[in-house]
C-alpha positions as CSV (number, residue, x, y, z in Angstrom):
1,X,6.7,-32.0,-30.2
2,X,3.1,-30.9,-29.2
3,X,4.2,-30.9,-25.8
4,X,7.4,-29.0,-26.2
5,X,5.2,-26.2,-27.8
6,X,3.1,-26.0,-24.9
7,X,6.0,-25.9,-22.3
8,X,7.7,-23.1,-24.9
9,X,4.7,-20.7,-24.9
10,X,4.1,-21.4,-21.0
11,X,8.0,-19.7,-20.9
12,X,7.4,-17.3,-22.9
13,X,4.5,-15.9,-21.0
14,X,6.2,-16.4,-17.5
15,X,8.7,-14.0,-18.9
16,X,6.5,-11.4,-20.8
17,X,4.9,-11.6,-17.5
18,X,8.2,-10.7,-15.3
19,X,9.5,-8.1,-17.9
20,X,6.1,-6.2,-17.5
21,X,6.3,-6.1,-13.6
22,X,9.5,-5.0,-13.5
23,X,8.7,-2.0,-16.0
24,X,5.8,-1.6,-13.5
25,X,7.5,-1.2,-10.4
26,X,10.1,1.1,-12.4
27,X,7.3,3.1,-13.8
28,X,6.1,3.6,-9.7
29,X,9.1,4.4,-8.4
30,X,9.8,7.1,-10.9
31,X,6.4,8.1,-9.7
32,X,7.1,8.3,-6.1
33,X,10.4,10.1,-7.2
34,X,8.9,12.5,-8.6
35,X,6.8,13.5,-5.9
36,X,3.5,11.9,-7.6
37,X,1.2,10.0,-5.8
38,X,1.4,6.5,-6.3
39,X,-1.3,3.4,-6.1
40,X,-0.9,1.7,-2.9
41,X,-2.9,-1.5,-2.2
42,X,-4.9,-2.0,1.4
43,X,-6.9,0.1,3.4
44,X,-5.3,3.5,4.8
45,X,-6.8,4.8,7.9
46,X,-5.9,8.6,8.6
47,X,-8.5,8.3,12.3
48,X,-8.3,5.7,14.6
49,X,-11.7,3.7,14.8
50,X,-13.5,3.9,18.1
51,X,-14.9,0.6,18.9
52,X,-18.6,0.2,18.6
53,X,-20.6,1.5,21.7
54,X,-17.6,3.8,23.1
55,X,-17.3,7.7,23.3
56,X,-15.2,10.2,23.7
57,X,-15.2,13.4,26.7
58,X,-12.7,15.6,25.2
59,X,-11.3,17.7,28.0
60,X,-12.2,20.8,29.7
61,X,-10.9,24.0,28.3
62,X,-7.5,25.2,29.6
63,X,-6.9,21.6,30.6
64,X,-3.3,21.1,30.9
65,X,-1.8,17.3,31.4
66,X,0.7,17.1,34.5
67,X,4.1,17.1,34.6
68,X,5.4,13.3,33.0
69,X,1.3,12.7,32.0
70,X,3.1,11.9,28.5
């Protein structure tokens, strides 16, 4: 019996668990939809990182690349 308690409230909050992720991801997506901002996880980077030691020459004025340079 003692054991069958313990395996009924491990259930129970595997699925209170799952019902509150789902209203989670809902909540964000309604979020998004809105045009909110949303939490992301990670690390955004907006500038490339220069590796240590390097620089950057930007190039003369009036500069223009030539023709197929891209």
């Amino acid at each position: 019996m003692l054991a069958g308690s313990a395996f009924g409230v491990r259930a129970s909050q595997t699925s209170g668990y799952n019902v509150q992720q789902r209203y989670d991801y809902a909540y964000l997506q309604c979020m998004y939809a809105a045009g909110d901002k949303v939490p992301m996880r990670g690390a955004v980077r907006t500038v490339p990182q220069q590796p240590a030691g390097a620089y950057y020459t930007p190039p003369p004025p009036g500069w223009q690349p030539p023709p197929g340079f891209y």
